[in-house]
C-alpha positions in Angstrom: 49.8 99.2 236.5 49.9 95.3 236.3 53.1 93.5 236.6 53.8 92.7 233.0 56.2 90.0 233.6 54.5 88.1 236.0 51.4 87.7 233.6 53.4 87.2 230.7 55.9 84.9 232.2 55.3 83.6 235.7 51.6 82.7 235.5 51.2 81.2 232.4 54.4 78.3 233.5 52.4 78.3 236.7 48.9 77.5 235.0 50.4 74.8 233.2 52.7 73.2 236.0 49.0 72.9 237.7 47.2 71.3 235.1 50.1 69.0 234.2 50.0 67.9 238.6 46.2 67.8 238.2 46.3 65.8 235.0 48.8 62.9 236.2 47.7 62.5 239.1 44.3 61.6 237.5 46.0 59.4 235.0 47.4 58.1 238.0 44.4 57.7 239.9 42.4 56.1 236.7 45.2 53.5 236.1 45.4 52.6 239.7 41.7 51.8 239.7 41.9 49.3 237.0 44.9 47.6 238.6 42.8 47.1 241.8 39.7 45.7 239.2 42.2 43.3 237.9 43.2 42.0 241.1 40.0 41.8 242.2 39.0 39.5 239.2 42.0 37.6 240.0 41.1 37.0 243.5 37.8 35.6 242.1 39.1 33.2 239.5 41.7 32.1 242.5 38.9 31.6 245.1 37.2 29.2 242.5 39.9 27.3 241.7 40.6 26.2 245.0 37.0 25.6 245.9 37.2 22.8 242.6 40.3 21.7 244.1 39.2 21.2 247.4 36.3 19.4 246.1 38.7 17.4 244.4 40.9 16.7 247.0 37.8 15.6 249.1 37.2 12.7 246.2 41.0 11.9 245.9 40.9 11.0 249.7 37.5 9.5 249.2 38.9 6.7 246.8 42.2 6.4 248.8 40.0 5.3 251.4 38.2 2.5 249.7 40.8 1.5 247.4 43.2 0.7 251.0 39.5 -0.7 252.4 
């Protein structure tokens, strides 16, 4: 007949050493996602801010010029 133990035992702690794998390494997967999102919207707020500051550099060295004119 069937292996008793192995059902009983074995297979039930292997079932749920599975799922748990399966489960963290979406959790894992989910969170790592959002962390990229983040930078991502960080690299765009960045990539503004220097466009205004090189803009503004641009007038700074605009007025240096005609104030030393």
């Amino acid at each position: 007949m069937l292996n008793q133990p192995f059902f009983q035992i074995a297979l039930p702690i292997m079932v749920t050493f599975v799922a748990t794998v399966w489960a963290a390494t979406w959790i894992q997967t989910k969170r790592l996602d959002d962390i990229v999102k983040r930078l991502e919207a960080i690299e765009i707020r960045l990539l503004g801010i220097e466009n205004r500051l090189t803009s503004l550099e641009k007038k700074v060295e605009a007025l240096e010029i005609r104030v030393w004119r």
